[in-house]
Backbone as XML, in Angstrom:
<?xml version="1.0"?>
<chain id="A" units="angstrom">
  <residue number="1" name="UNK">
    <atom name="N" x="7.596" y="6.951" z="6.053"/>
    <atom name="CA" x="6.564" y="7.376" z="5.147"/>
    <atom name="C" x="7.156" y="7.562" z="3.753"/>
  </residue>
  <residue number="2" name="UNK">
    <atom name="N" x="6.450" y="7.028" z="3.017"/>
    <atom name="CA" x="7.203" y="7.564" z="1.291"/>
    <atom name="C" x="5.914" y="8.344" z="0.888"/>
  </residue>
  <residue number="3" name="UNK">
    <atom name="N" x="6.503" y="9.046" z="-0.519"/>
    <atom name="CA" x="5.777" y="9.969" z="-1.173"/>
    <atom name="C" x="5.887" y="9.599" z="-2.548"/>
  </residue>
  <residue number="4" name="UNK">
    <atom name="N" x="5.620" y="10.131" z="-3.143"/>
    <atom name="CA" x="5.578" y="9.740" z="-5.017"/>
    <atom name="C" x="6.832" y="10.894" z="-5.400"/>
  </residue>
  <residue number="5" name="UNK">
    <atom name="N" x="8.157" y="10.136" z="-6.143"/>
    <atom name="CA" x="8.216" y="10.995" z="-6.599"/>
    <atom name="C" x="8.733" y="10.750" z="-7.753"/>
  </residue>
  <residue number="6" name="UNK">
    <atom name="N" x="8.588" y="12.141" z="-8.341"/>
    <atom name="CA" x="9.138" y="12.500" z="-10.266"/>
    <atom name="C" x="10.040" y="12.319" z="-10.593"/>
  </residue>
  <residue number="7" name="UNK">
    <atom name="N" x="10.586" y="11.693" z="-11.197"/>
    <atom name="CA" x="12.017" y="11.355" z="-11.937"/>
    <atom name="C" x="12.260" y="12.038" z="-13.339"/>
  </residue>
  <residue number="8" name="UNK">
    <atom name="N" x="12.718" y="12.333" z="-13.685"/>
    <atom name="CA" x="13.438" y="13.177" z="-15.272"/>
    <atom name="C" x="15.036" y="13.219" z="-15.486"/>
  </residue>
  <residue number="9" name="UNK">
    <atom name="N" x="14.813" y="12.797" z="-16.488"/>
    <atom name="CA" x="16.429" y="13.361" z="-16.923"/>
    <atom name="C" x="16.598" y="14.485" z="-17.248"/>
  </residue>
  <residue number="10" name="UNK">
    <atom name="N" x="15.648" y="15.622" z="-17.782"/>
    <atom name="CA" x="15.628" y="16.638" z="-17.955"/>
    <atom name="C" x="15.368" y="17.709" z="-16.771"/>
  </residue>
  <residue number="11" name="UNK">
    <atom name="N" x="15.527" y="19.094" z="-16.894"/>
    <atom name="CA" x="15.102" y="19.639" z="-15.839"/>
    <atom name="C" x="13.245" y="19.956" z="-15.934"/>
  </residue>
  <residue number="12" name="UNK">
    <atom name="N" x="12.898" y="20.384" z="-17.180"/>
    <atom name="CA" x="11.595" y="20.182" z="-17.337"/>
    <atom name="C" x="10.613" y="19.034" z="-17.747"/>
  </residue>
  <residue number="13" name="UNK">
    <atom name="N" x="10.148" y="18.900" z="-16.606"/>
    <atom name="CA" x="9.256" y="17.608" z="-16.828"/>
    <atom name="C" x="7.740" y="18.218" z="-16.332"/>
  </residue>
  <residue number="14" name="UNK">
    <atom name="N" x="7.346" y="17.638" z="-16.856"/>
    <atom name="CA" x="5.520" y="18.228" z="-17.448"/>
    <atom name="C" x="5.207" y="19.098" z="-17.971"/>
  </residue>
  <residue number="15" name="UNK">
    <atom name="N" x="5.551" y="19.005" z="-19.154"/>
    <atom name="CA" x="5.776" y="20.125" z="-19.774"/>
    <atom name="C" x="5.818" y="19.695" z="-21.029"/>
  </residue>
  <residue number="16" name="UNK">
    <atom name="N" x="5.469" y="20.715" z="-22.158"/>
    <atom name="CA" x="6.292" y="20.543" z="-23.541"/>
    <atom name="C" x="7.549" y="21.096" z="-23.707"/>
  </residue>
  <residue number="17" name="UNK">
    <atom name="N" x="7.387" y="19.854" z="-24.484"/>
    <atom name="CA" x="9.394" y="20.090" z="-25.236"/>
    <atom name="C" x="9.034" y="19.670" z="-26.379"/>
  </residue>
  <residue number="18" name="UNK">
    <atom name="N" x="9.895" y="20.942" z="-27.126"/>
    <atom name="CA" x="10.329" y="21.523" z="-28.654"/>
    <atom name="C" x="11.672" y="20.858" z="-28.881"/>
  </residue>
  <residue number="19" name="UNK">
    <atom name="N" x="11.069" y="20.216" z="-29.931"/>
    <atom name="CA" x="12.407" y="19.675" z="-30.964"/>
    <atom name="C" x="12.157" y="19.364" z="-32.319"/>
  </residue>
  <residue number="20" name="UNK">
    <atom name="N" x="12.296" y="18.368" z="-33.017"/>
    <atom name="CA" x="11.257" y="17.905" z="-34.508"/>
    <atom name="C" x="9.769" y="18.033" z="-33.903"/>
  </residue>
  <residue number="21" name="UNK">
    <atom name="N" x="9.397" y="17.684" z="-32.964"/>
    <atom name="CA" x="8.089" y="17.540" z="-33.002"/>
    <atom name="C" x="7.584" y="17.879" z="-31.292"/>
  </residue>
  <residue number="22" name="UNK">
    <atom name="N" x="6.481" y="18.418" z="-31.427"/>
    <atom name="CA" x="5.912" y="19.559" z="-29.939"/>
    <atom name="C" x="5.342" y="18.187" z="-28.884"/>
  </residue>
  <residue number="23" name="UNK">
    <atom name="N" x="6.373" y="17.940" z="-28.051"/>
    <atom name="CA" x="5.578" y="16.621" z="-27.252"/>
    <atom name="C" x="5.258" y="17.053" z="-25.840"/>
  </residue>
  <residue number="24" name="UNK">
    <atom name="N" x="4.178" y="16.597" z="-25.085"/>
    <atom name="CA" x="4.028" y="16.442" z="-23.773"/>
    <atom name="C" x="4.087" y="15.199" z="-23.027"/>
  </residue>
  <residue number="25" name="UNK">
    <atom name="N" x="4.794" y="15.210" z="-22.070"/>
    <atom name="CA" x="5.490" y="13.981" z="-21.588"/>
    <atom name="C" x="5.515" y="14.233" z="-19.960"/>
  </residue>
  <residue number="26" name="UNK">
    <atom name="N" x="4.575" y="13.171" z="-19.110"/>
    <atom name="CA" x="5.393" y="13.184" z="-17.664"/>
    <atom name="C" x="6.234" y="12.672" z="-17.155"/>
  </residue>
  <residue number="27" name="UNK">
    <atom name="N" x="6.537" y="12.616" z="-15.658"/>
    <atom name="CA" x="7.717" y="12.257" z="-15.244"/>
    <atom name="C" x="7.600" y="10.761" z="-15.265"/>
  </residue>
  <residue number="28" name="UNK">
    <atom name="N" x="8.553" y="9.799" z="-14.895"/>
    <atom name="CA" x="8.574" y="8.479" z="-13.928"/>
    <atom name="C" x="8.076" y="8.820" z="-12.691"/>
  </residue>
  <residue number="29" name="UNK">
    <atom name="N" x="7.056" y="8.251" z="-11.759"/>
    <atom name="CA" x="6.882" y="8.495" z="-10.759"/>
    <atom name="C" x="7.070" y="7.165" z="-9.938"/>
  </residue>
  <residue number="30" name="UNK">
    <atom name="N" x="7.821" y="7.427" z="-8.883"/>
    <atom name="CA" x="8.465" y="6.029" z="-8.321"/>
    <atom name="C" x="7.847" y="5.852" z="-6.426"/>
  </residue>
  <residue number="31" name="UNK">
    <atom name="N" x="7.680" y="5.586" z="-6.171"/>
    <atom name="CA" x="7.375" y="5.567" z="-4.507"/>
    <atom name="C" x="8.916" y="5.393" z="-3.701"/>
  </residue>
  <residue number="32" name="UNK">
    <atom name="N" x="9.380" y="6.569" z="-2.883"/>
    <atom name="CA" x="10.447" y="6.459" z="-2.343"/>
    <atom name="C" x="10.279" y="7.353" z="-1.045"/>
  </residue>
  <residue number="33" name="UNK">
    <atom name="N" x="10.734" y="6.456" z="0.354"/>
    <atom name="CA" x="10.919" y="7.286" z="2.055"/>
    <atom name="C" x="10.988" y="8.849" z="1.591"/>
  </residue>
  <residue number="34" name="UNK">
    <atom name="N" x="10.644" y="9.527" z="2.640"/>
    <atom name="CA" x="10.761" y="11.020" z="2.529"/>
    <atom name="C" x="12.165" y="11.523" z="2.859"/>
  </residue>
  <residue number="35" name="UNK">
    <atom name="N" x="13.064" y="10.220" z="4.033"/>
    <atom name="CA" x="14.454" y="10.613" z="3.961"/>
    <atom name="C" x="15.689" y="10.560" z="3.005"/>
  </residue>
  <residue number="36" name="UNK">
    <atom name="N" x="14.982" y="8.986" z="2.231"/>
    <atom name="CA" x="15.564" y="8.985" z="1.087"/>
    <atom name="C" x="15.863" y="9.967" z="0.133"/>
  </residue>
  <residue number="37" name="UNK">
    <atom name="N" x="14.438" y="10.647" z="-0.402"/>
    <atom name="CA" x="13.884" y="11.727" z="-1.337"/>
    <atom name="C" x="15.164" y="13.002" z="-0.628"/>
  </residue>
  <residue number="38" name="UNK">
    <atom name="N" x="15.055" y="13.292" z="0.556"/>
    <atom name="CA" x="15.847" y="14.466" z="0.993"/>
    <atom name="C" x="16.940" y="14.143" z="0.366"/>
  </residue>
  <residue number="39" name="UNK">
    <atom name="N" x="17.864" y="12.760" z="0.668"/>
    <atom name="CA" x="19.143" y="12.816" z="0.568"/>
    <atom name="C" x="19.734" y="13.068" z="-0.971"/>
  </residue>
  <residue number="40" name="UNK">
    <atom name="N" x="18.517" y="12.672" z="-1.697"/>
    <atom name="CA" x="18.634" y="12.690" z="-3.094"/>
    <atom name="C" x="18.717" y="14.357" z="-3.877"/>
  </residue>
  <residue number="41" name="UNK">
    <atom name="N" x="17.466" y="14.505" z="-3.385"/>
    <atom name="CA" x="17.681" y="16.210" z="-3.667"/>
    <atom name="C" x="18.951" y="17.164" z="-3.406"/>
  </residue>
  <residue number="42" name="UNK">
    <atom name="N" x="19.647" y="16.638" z="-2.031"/>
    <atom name="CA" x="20.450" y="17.511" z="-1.322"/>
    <atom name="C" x="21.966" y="17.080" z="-2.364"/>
  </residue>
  <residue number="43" name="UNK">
    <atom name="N" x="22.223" y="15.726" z="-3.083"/>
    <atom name="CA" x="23.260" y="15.169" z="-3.691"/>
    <atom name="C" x="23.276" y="16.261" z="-5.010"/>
  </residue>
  <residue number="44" name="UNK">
    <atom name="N" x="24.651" y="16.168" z="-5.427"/>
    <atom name="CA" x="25.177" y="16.907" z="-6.091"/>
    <atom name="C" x="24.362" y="16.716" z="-7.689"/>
  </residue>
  <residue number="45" name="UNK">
    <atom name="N" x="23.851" y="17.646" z="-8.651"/>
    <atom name="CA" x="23.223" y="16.795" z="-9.535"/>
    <atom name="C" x="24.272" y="16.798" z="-10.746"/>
  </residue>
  <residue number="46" name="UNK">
    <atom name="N" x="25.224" y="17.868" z="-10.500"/>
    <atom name="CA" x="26.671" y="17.739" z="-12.026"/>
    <atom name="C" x="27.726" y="17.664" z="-11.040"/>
  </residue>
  <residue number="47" name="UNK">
    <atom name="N" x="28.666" y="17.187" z="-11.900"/>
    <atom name="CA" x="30.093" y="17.241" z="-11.152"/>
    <atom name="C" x="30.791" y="18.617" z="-11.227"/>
  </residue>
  <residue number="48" name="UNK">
    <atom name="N" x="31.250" y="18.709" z="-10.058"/>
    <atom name="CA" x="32.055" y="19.633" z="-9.592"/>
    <atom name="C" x="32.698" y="20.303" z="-10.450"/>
  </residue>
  <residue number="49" name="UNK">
    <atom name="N" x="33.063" y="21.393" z="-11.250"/>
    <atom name="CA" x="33.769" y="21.784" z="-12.391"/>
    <atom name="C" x="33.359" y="21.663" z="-14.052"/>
  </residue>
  <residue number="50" name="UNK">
    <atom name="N" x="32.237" y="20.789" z="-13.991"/>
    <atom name="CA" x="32.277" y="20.442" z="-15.174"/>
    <atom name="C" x="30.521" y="20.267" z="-15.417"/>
  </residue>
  <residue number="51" name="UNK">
    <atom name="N" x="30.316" y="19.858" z="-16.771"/>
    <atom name="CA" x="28.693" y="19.406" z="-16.831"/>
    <atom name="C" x="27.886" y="18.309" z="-16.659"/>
  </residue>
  <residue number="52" name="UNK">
    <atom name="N" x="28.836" y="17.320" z="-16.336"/>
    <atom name="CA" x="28.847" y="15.799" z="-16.391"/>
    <atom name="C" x="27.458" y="15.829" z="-15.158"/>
  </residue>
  <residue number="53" name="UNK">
    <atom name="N" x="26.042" y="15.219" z="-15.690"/>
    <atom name="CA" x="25.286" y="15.376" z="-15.001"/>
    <atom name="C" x="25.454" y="13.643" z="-14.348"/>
  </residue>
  <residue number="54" name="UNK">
    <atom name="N" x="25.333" y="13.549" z="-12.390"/>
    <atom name="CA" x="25.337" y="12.574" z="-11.696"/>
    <atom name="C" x="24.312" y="12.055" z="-11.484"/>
  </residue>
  <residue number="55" name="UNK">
    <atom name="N" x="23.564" y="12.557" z="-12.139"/>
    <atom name="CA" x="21.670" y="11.968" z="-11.386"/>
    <atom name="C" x="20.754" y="12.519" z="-12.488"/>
  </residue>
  <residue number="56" name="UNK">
    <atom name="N" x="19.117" y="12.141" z="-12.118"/>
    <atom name="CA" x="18.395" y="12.691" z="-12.464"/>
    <atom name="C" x="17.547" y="13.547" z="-11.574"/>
  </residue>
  <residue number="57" name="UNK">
    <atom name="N" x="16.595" y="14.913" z="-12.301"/>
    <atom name="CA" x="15.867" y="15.643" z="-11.256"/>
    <atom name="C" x="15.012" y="14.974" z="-10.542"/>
  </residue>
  <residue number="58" name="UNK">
    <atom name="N" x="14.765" y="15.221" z="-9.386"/>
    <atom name="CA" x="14.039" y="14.401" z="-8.625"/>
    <atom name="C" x="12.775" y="15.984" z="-8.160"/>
  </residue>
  <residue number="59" name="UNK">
    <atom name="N" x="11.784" y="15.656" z="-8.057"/>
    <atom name="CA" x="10.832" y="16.049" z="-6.817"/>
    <atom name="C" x="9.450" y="15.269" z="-6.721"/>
  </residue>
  <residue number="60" name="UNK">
    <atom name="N" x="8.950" y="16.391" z="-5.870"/>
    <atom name="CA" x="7.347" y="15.866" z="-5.285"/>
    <atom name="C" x="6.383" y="16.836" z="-5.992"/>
  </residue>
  <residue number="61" name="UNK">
    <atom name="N" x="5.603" y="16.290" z="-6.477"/>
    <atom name="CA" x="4.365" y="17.299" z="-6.896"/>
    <atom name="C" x="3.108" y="16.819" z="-7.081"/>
  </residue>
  <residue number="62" name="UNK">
    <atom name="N" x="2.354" y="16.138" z="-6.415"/>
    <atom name="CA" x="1.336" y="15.245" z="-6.662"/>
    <atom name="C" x="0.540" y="15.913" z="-6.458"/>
  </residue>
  <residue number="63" name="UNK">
    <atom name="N" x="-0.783" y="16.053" z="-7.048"/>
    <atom name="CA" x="-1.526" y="16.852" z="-7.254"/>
    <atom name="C" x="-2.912" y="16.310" z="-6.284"/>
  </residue>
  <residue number="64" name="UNK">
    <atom name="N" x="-4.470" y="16.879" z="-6.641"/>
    <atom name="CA" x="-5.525" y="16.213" z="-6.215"/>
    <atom name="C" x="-5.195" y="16.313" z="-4.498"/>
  </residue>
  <residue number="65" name="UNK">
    <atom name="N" x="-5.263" y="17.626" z="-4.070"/>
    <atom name="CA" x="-4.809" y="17.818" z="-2.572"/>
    <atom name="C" x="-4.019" y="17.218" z="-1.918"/>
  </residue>
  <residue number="66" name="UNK">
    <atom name="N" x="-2.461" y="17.420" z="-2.250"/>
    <atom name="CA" x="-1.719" y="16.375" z="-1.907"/>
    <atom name="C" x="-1.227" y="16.269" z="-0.237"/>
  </residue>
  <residue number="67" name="UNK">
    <atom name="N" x="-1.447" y="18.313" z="0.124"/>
    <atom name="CA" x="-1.371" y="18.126" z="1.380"/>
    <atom name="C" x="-1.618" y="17.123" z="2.350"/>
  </residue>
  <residue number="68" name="UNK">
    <atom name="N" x="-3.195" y="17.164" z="1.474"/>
    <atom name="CA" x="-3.623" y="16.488" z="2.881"/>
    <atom name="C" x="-4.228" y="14.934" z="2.589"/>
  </residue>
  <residue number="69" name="UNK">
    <atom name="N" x="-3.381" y="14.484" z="1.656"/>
    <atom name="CA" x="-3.335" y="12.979" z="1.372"/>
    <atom name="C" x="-1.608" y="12.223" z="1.245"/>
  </residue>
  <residue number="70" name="UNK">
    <atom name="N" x="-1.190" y="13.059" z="0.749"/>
    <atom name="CA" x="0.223" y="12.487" z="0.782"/>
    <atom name="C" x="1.126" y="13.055" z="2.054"/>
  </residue>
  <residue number="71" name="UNK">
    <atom name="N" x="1.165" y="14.013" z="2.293"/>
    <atom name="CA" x="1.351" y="15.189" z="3.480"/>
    <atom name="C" x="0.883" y="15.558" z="4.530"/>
  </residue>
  <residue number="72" name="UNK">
    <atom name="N" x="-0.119" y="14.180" z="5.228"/>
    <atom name="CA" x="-0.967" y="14.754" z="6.283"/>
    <atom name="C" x="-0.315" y="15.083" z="7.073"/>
  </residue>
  <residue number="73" name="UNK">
    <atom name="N" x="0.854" y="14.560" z="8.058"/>
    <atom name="CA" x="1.668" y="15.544" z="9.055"/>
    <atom name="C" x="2.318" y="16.892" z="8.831"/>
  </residue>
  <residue number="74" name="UNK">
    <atom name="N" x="1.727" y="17.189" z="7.271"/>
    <atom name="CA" x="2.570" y="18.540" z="7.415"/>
    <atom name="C" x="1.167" y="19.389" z="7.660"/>
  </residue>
  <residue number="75" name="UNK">
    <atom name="N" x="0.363" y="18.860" z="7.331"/>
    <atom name="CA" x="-1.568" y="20.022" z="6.886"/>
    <atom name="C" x="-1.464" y="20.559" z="8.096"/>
  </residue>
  <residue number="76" name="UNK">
    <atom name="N" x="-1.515" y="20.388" z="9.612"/>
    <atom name="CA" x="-1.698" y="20.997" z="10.404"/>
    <atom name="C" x="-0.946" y="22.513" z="10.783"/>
  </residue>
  <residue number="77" name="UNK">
    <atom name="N" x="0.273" y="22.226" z="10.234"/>
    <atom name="CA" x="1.187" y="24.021" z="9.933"/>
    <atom name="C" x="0.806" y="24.917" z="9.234"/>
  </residue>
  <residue number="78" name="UNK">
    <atom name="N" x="-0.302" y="24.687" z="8.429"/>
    <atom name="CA" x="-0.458" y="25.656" z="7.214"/>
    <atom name="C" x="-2.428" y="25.582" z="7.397"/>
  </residue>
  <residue number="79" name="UNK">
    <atom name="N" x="-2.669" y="26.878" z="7.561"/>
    <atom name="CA" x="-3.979" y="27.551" z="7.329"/>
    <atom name="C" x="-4.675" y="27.005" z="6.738"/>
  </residue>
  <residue number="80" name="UNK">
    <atom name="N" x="-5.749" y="26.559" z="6.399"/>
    <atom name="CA" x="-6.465" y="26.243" z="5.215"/>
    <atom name="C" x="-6.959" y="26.581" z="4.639"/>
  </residue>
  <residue number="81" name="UNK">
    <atom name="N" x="-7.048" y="28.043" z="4.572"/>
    <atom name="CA" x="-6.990" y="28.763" z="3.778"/>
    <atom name="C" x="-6.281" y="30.117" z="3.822"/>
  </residue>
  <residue number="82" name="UNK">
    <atom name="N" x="-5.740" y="31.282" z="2.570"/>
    <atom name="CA" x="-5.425" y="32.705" z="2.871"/>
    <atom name="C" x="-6.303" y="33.229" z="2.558"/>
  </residue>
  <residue number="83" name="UNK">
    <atom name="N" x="-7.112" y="34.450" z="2.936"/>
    <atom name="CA" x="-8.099" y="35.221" z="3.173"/>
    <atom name="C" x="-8.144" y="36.214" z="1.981"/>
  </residue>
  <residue number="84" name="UNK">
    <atom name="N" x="-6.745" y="36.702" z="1.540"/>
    <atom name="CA" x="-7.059" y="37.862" z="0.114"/>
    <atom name="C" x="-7.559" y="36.978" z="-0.664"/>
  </residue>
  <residue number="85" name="UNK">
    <atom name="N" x="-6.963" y="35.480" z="-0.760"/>
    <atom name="CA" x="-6.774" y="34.922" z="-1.807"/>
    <atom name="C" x="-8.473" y="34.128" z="-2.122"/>
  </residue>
  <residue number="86" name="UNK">
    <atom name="N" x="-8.836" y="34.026" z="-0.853"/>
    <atom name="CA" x="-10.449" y="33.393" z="-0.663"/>
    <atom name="C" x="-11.140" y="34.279" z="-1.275"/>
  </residue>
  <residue number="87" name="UNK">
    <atom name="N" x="-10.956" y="36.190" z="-0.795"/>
    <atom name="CA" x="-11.356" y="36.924" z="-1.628"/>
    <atom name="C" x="-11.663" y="37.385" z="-2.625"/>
  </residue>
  <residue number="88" name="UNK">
    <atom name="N" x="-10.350" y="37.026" z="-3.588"/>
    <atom name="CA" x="-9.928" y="37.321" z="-5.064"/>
    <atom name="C" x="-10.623" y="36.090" z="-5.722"/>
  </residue>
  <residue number="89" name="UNK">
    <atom name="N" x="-10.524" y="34.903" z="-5.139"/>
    <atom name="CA" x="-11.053" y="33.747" z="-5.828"/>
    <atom name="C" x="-12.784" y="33.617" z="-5.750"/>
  </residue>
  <residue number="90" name="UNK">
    <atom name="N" x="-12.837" y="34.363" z="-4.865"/>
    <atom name="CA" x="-14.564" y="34.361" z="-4.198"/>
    <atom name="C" x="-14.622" y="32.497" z="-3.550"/>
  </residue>
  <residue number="91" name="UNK">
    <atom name="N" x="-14.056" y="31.725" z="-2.886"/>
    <atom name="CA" x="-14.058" y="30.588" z="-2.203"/>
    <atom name="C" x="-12.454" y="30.287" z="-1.675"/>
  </residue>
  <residue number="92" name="UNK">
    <atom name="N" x="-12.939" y="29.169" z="-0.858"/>
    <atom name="CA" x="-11.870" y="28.480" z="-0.425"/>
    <atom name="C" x="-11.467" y="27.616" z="-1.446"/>
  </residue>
  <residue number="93" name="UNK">
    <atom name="N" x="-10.126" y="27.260" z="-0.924"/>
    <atom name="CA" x="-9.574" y="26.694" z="-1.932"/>
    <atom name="C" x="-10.483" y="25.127" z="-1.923"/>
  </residue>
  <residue number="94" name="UNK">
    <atom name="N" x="-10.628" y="24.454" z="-3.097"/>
    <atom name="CA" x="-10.781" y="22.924" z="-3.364"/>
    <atom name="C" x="-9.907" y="21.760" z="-3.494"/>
  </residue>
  <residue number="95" name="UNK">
    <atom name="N" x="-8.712" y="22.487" z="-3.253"/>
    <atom name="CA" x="-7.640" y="21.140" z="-3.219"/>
    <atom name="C" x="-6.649" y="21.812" z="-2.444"/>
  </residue>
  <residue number="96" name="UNK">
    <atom name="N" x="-5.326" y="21.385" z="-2.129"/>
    <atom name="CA" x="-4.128" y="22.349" z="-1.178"/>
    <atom name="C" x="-3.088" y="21.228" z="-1.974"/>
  </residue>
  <residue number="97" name="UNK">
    <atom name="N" x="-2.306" y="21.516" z="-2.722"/>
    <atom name="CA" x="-1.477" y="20.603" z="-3.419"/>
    <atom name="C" x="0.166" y="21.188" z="-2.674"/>
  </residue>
  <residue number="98" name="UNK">
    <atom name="N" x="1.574" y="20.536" z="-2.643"/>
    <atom name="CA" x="2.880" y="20.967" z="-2.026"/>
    <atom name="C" x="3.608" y="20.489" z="-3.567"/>
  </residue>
  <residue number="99" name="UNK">
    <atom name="N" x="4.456" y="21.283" z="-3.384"/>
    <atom name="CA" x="5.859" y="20.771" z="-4.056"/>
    <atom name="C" x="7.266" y="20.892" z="-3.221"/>
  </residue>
  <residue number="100" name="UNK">
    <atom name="N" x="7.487" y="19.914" z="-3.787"/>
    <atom name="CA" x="8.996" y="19.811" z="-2.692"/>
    <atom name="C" x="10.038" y="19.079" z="-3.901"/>
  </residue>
  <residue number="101" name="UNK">
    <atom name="N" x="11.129" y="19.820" z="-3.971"/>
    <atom name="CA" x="12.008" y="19.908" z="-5.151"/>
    <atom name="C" x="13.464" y="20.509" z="-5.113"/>
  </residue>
  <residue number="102" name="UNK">
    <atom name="N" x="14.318" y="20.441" z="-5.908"/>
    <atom name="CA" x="15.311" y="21.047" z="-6.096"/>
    <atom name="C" x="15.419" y="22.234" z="-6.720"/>
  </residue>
  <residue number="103" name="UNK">
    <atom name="N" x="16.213" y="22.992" z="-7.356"/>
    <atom name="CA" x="16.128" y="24.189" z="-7.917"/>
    <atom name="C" x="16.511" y="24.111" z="-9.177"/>
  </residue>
  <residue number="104" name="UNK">
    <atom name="N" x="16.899" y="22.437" z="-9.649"/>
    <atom name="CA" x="16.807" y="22.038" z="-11.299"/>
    <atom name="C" x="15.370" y="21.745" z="-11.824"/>
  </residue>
  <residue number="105" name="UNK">
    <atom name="N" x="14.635" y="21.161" z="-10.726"/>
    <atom name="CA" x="13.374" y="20.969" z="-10.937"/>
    <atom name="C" x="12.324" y="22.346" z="-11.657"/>
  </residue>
  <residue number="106" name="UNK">
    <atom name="N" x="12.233" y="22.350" z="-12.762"/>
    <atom name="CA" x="11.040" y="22.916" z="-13.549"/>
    <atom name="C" x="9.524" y="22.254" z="-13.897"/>
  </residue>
  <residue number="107" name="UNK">
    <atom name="N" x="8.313" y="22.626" z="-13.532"/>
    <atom name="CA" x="7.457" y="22.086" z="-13.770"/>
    <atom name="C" x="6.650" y="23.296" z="-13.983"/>
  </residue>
</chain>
C-alpha cells in the first residue's frame, strides 16, 4: 500500500516562512509504500556529531478524511468518534484526518 507523502527540506512545511518576503509554500508530495515511508522516517536525518543534514523531512498528512481513505486498515482501531469532544463541538466529527511523521516534521 503507498500513501502520499510530504517532502521538505525544511522542517516547516505548510506553513509561512519569514525572510525578505512572507511566503506560503507546500510540501512535494510524492506517492511512496508505507514500508518504505517507515524506513525513511526511522533513517538518521543529520550526521552523527555534526549538522550536516542526510535527507529531507518526510511525513504523512493528507487531509479530507484521510483515515478513512488513505488509512482504511487503520479506521477500524480508532472510535469514530470522542464523546467530550462531540460535546464541546455539538457534532461528530466531518472528516478523521492521521499524521504520521518524524519529530523534525513541523506542520
Amino acid at each position: 500500500n503507498a500513501l502520499a507523502d510530504a517532502v521538505t527540506p525544511v522542517e516547516r512545511a505548510q506553513g509561512a516562512r519569514e525572510g525578505e518576503d512572507l511566503v506560503f509554500a507546500q510540501p512535494l508530495e510524492v506517492s511512496m509504500p508505507c514500508d518504505r515511508f517507515l524506513d525513511v522516517i526511522e533513517s538518521p536525518l543529520v550526521e552523527e556529531g555534526s549538522d550536516r543534514r542526510l535527507r529531507n523531512v518526510h511525513y504523512a498528512s493528507h487531509q479530507d478524511s484521510s483515515l478513512h481513505t488513505d488509512f482504511m486498515e487503520l479506521a477500524e482501531d480508532f472510535a469514530p468518534s470522542i464523546a467530550w469532544a462531540d460535546a464541546a463541538f455539538g457534532n461528530v466529527p466531518a472528516a478523521t484526518n492521521i499524521w504520521i511523521g518524524e519529530n523534525a516534521a513541523r506542520t
